[in-house]
C-alpha positions as CSV (number, residue, x, y, z in Angstrom):
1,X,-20.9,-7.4,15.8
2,X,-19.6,-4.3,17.3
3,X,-19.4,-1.2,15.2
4,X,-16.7,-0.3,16.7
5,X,-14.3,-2.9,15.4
6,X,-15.5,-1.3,11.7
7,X,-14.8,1.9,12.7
8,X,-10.7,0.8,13.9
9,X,-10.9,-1.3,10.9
10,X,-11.1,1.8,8.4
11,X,-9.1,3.9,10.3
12,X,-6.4,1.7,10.2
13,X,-6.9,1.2,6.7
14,X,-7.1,5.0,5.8
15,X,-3.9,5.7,7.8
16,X,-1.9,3.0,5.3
17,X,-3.2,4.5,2.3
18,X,-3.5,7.7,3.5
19,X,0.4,7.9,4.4
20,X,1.5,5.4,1.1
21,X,-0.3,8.4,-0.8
22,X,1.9,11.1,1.1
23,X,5.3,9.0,0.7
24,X,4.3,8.6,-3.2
25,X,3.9,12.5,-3.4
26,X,7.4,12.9,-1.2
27,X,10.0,10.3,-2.9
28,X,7.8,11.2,-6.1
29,X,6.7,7.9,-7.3
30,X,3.4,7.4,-7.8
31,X,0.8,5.4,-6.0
32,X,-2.5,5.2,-5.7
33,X,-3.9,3.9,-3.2
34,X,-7.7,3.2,-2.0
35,X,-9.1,1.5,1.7
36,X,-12.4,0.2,2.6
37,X,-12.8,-1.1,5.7
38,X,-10.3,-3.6,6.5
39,X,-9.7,-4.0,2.7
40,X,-7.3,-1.9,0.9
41,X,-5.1,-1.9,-2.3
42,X,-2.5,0.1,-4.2
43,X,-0.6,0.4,-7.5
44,X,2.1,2.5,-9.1
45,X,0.5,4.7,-11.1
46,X,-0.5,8.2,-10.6
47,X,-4.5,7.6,-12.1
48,X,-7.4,5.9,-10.8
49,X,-7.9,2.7,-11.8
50,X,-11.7,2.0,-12.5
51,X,-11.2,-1.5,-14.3
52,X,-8.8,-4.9,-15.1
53,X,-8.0,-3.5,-18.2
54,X,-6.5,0.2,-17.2
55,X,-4.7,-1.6,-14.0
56,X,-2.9,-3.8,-17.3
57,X,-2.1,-0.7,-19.0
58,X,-1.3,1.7,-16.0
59,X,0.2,0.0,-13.5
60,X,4.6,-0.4,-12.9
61,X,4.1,-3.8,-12.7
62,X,8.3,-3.9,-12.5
63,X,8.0,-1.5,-9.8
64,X,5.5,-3.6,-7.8
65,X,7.6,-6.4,-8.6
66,X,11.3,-4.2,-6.4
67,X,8.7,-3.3,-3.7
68,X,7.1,-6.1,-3.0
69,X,10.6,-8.2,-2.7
70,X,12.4,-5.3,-0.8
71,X,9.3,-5.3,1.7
72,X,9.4,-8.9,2.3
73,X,13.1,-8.7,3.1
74,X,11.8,-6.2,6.3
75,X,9.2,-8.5,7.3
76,X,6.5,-6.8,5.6
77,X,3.8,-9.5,3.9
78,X,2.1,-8.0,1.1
79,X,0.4,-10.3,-1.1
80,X,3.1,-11.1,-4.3
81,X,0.6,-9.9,-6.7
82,X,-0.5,-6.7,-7.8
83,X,-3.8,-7.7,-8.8
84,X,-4.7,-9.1,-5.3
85,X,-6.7,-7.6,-2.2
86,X,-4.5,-6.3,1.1
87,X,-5.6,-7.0,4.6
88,X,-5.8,-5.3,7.7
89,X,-6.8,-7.0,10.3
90,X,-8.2,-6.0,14.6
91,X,-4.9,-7.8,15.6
92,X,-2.9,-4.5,13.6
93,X,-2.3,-1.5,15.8
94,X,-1.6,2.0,14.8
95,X,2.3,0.9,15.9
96,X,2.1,-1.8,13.1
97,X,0.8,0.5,10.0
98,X,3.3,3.2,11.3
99,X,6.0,0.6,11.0
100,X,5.3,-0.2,7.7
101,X,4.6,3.1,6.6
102,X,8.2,3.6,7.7
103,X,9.6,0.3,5.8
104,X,7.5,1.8,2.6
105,X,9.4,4.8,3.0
106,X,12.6,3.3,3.3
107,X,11.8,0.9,0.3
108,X,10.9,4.2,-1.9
109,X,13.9,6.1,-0.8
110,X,15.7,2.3,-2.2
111,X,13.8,2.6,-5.4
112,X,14.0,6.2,-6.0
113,X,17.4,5.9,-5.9
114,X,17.7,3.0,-8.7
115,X,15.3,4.8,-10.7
């Protein structure tokens, strides 16, 4: 095991969330968004989601539903529920999450527009 590979890992991670968290702020819809390692998540809501129940309660589950089908039409795989886990993997570059940071963006430009 290299500690090394952990370290790109979170990095990678943190740049996703990092930049969904800027976007949300930009096109103002709100996301939060959390990374450890190469596990990270995200929901549309602008509060911190400490259980099941709040994510029930808080969460756009509509709007998840428009960004997760407007993603997949750019190639963009995330998984089609909003209560499951995201992945990054040491196959992902810094070339892939800024790609998709830029599909996100587009996507919430979409959606901000419909809103």
């Amino acid at each position: 095991s290299n500690p090394d590979q952990y370290k790109k890992l979170n990095q990678l991670s943190t740049r996703l969330t990092t930049g969904m968290k800027k976007l949300s702020q930009k096109h103002d819809i709100p996301i939060h968004a959390n990374a450890q390692g190469g596990m990270f998540g995200f929901f549309f809501t602008p509060n911190t989601i400490h259980c099941f129940e709040e994510l029930k309660q808080e969460s756009n589950i509509d709007l998840f539903c428009k960004f997760y089908q407007k993603m997949l039409a750019k190639g963009i795989y995330f998984p089609p529920s909003l209560y499951e886990a995201n992945f990054i993997s040491l196959a992902h570059t810094t070339e892939d999450v800024d790609f998709t940071l830029k599909a996100i963006e587009d996507v919430l430009i979409d959606l901000y527009h419909k809103m």
